[in-house]
C-alpha angles and dihedrals in degrees: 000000000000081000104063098041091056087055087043086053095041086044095049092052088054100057099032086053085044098046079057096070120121135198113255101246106238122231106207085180099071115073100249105111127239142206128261097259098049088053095057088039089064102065108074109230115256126210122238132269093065116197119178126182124195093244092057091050088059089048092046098055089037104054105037118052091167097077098063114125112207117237082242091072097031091055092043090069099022123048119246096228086075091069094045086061095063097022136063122250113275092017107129103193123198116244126207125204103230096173140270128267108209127209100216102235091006129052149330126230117206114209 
């Protein structure tokens, strides 16, 4: 009997300490690259209807720096040649994760 409690309490630590564990928040701001997965992780999901004003874009961007994502990781998933087309050359524009909207059994749209 005093073996089996000492596996049940062995048994118990493990899978409390690994029931801890807690996913490594991601930084698409900083120029190390990310997966795929992470990348779409990192946008909250939003609910529909969506409904943006000019004035919560500017907060947004003002008041949450966090949520920058570096033209390093941008460009890794969106070609660059997107941004040439409303920008002008040589222009680098900060973009702001605003979150994704997701279609159950069809697609995600990132904003």
């Amino acid at each position: 009997m005093q073996g089996i409690r000492k596996y049940l309490i062995v048994f118990v630590a493990i899978a409390s300490l690994a029931g801890c564990k807690q996913k490594k928040k991601i930084n698409l701001s900083g120029e190390e690259t990310v997966a795929v997965n992470d990348f779409i992780d990192f946008f909250a999901p939003l609910d529909l209807p969506l409904e943006f004003a000019d004035t919560s874009l500017l907060k947004a961007k003002k008041d949450n720096d966090s949520l920058l994502i570096s033209q390093k990781n941008f460009n890794q998933f969106v070609p660059d040649s997107v941004l040439q087309q409303v920008y002008a050359k040589g222009v680098k524009p900060k973009i702001y994760v605003l979150g994704k909207v997701t279609v159950p059994k069809a697609e995600t749209y990132l904003l």
